[in-house]
N, C-alpha and C positions, 0 to 999 in steps of 0.2 A: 334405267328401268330395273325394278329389283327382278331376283328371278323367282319362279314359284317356287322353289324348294327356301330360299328367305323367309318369301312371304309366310311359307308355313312355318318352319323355325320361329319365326316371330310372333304369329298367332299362340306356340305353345310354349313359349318366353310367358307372354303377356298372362297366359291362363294358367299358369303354372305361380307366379306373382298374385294375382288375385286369387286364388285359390288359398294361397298361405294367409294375404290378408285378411280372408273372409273370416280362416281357422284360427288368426289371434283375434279377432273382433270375437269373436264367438265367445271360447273362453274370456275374453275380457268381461263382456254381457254376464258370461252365466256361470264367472268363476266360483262362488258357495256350492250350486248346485252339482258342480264338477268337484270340488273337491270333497264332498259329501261323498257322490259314486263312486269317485275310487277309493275314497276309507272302507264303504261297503262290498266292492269288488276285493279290495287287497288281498282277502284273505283265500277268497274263491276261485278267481283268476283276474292272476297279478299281469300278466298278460294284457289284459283286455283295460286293466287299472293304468296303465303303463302308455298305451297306445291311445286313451282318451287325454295325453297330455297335451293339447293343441299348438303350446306354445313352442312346444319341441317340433310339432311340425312342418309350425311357420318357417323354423331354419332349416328345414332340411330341404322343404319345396323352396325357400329363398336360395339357399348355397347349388341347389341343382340347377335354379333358375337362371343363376349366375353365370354357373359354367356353360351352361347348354350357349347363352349369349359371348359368351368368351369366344369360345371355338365354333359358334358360326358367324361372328367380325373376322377371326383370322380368315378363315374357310372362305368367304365370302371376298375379302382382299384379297388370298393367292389367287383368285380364278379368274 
């Protein structure tokens, strides 16, 4: 039997992965209109130009999703 603290590790694995695929599906859909806004943004706030990049945030929520799974498989075997 898994324990709840798994269970929940695994539930924010799982939503942390669909999260990021949702935000490359997104820009994939609506990359002109995204690249339009932040040519518009750029100059205003490059910031907000910057953080509308989705596909950059697909790796970050994948590469954390990864980890988090990483160290609770180990986590999960020493106990």
């Amino acid at each position: 039997m898994l324990s709840d603290q798994f269970q929940s590790q695994a539930k924010n694995i799982v939503g942390r992965y669909l999260s990021a695929w949702i935000m490359w599906n997104l820009e994939l859909q609506m990359c002109g209109d995204l690249r339009r806004m932040r040519h518009d943004l750029g100059a205003t706030a490059p910031a907000l130009a910057q953080a509308s990049q989705l596909h950059a945030w697909w790796h970050v929520l994948v590469g954390y999703a990864s980890y988090i799974q990483v160290i609770s498989l180990v986590h999960n075997r020493q106990t």
